[in-house]
N, C-alpha and C positions, 0 to 999 in steps of 0.2 A: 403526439401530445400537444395540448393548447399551449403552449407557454406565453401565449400572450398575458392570457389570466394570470399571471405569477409574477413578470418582467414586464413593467411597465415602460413605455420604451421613451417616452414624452419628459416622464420623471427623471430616467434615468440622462438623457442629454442634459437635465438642467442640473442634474447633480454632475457631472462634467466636466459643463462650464466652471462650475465651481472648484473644481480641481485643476484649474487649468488648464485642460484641454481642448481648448477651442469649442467654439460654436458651430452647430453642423447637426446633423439628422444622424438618427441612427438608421443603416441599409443594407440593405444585402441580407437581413437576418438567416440564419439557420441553426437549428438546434444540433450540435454534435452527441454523438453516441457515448460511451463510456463505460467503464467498469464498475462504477457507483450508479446511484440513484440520484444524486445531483445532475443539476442542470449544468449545464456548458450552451452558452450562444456565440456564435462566433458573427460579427459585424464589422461593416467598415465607418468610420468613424472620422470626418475631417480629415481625411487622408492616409486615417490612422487602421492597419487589421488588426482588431482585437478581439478578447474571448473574456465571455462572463462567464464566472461560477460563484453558483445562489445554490441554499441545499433545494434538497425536493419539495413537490409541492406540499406535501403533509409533515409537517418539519415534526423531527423527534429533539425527545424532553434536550439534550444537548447539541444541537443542531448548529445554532449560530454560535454557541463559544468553539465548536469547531470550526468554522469557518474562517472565526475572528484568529483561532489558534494556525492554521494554514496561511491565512494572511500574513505573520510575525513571523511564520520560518520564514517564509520567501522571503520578506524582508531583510530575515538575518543573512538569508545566504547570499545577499547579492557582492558581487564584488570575489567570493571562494571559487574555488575549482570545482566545485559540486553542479551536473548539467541538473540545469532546473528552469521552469518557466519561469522568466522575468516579472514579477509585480509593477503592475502600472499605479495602480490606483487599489484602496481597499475600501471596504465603508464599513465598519464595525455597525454601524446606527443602524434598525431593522427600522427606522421609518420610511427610509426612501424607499425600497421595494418588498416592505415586508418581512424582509429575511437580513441579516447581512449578508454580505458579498464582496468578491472583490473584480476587477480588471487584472487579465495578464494578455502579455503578447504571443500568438502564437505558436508553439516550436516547428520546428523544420524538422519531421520526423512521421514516422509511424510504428502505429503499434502491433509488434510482433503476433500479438496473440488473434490477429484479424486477418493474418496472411502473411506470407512471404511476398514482398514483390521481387519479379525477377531474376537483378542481379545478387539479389540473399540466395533465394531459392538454387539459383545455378551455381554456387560456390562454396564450397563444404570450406572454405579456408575463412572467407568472411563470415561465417555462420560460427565459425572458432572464434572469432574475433567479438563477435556479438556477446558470447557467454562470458570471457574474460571482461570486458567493457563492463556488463554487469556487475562486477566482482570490482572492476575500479569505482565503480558510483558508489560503494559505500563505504569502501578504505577513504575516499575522498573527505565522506560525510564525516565518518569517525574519527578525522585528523582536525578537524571545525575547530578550533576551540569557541565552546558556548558562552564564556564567557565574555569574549572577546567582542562576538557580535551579536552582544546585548541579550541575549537569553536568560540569565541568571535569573531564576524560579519560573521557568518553564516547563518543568518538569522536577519529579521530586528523586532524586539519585539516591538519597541515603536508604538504605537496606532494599534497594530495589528487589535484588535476586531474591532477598528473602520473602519478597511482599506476591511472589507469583504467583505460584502454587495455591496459594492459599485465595488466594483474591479471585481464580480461574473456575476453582474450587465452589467457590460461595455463586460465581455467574451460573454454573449448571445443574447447581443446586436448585436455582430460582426457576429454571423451566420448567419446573412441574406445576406452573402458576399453568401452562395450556394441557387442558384436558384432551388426553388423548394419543398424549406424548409416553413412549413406553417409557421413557427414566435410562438412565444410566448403566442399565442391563446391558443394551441394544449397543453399546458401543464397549469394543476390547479393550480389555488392558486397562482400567480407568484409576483403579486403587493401584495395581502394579506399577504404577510407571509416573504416577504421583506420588509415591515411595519411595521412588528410586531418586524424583528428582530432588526431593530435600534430604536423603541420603548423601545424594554425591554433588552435590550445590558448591562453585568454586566459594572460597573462602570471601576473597575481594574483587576487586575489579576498579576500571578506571571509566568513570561518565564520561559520556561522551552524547551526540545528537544522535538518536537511530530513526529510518524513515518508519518504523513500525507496520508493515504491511510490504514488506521486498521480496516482491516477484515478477515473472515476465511480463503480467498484466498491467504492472503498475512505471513502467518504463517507454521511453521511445526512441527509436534508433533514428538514425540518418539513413537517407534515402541512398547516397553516395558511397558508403563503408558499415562497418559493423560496429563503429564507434556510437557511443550513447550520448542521444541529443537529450533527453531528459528525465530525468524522477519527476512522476504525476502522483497524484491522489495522496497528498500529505494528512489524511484524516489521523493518523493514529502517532504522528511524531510527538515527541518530546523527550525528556533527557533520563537514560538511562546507561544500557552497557552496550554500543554499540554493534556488540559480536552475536547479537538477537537475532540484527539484518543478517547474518551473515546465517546463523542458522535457517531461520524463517527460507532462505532462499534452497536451502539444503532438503527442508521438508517439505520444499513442492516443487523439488527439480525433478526430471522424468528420470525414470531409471532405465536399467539397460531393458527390458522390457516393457510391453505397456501393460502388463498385470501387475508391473513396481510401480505404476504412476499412481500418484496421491491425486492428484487435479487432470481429470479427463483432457481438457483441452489446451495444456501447457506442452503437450510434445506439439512442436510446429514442425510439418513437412514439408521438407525432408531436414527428419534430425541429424540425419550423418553429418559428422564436422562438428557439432556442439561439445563441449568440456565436457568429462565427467565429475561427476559430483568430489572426486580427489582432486581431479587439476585444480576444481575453483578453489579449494581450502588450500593447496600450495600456491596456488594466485595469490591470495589473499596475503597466506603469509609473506610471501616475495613484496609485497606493497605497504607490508605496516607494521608497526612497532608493538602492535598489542599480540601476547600469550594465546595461543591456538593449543592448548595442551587440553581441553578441557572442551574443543568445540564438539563432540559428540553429545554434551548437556545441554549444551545450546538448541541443538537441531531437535532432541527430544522435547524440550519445553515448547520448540515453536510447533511442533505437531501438535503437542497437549494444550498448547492457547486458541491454536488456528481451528484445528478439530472443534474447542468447543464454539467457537467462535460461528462457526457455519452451520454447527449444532443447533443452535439458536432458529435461525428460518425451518431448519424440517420441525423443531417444536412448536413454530407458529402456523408449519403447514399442519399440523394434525390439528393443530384445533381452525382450521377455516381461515388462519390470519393471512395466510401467504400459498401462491400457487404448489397444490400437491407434488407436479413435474420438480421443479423445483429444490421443493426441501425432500423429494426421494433424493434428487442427483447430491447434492451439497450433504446427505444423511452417509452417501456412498462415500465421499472424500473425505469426510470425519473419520468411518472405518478405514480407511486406505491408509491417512494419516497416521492414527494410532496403531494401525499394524507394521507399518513403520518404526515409528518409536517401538515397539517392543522388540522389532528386529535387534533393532543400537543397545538395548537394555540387555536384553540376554547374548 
């Protein structure tokens, strides 16, 4: 990719300086990889290694209020027990490069979903330690209080559970705007299990911060143990029931086979030594104060949001918007997902 076209690098030193970070060239550039379509550039800077994230080049209709919205958690979190990249700098303003954006420092870590290296790979006991650590990163997040560190109306908590179904509902609705998309046929269980969820919906719940997208992708371990150096790709946070994360992580953990896996490339080998999907719910419970009586609802809704959620690219692949390969594989993990959730339903 060009990124030069998108990341002005001249602009960006003078907006910098302005931040207080010294005067100096940007060098070293290189584009990192990643699970989104956003940009990450990682440079050295006045003595400083840091990493920009700008969305992608063809920005969608909400593009920079999430940016600007990722910018604010970091900010909230600094200082919590929650592993996250440190915010250096943010730019809410889309005139400096276009887009907003912000600066973070790099973590010290890699990401599971790209490989084991070694000493993971040779230790089915750190690879235990890696799944539970996941399981701490979000008791972590859900002990936050939002209020505290300044979130209040970052998200809208009042009837949340109630606003799910219904609002997931109306997004899958909307893809039949791509011609060529069979509809809501093609995937199981769609009225069953949106039935079921406002059926047996917990009554209440306690707000809390949830990352909204937690899974092994969206994490990075330490090179040194199976402790977690960070939560990446905060697109989809803000304030609801905490125990979403915990489901969401339920509905793309691998199962004891790989004809149970929901997400093709979340078993990392060798899986032997990773939790099962019961140690991480009695992790959890061992680490937090919130009611697990009802996390089976959880883990259904996050198949029925995530499913439709991926649903989306194979409806933009039939109509030519997004590569076929693609929205077949993501068409696959939609069914995998839902076939899941009807497993927990019946």
């Amino acid at each position: 990719m060009d990124w030069q076209r998108h990341i002005d690098t001249d602009r960006l030193a003078d907006w910098m300086v302005g931040q207080g970070l010294g005067q100096g060239d940007v060098a070293n550039a290189r584009l990192l990889g990643g699970g989104t379509q956003n940009l990450l550039l990682r440079f050295d800077y006045n003595g400083q290694d840091l990493v920009l994230r700008r969305p992608p080049p063809h920005l969608r209709a909400n593009s920079n209020d999430t940016m600007r919205r990722e910018m604010r958690m970091l900010e909230a979190l600094a200082g919590t027990h929650v592993p996250h990249p440190r915010l250096v700098a943010g730019c809410p303003d889309e005139g400096v490069l276009g887009a907003a954006f912000y600066l973070m420092e790099p973590v010290d870590g890699f990401a599971p979903v790209n490989g084991l290296p070694s000493l993971h790979s040779s230790d089915a006991t750190i690879r235990h330690r890696m799944g539970l650590s996941l399981v701490e990163g979000i008791t972590a997040l859900g002990e936050v209080d939002y209020r505290a560190v300044g979130l209040e109306g970052f998200g809208k908590p009042d009837n949340y559970l109630q606003r799910q179904v219904r609002r997931w509902q109306q997004q899958l609705q909307g893809y039949a705007e791509f011609p060529g998309w069979p509809g809501p046929r093609s995937i199981p269980g769609v009225d069953t299990i949106a039935g079921w969820l406002d059926r047996n919906r917990p009554s209440s719940f306690e707000p809390g911060i949830l990352h909204g997208d937690y899974h092994m992708a969206n994490v990075m371990v330490r090179h040194d143990s199976g402790e977690l150096a960070a939560i990446v790709d905060w697109e989809l946070t803000t304030i609801g029931d905490p125990l979403l994360d915990l489901g969401w992580l339920l509905a793309t953990w691998p199962g004891k086979t790989v004809d149970e896996d929901t997400i093709e490339h979340f078993r990392l080998p060798p899986w032997e030594g990773f939790p099962s999907a019961d140690e991480l719910v009695e992790h959890y419970r061992a680490n937090s104060h919130r009611d697990l009586s009802a996390i089976d609802w959880y883990a259904v809704l996050a198949c029925y949001k995530l499913g439709i959620i991926l649903e989306g690219t194979h409806a933009r692949a039939c109509a030519g918007k997004a590569p076929k390969a693609i929205g077949d594989q993501l068409h696959r993990s939609t069914v995998a997902l839902f076939e899941r959730a009807l497993g927990w339903v019946r």
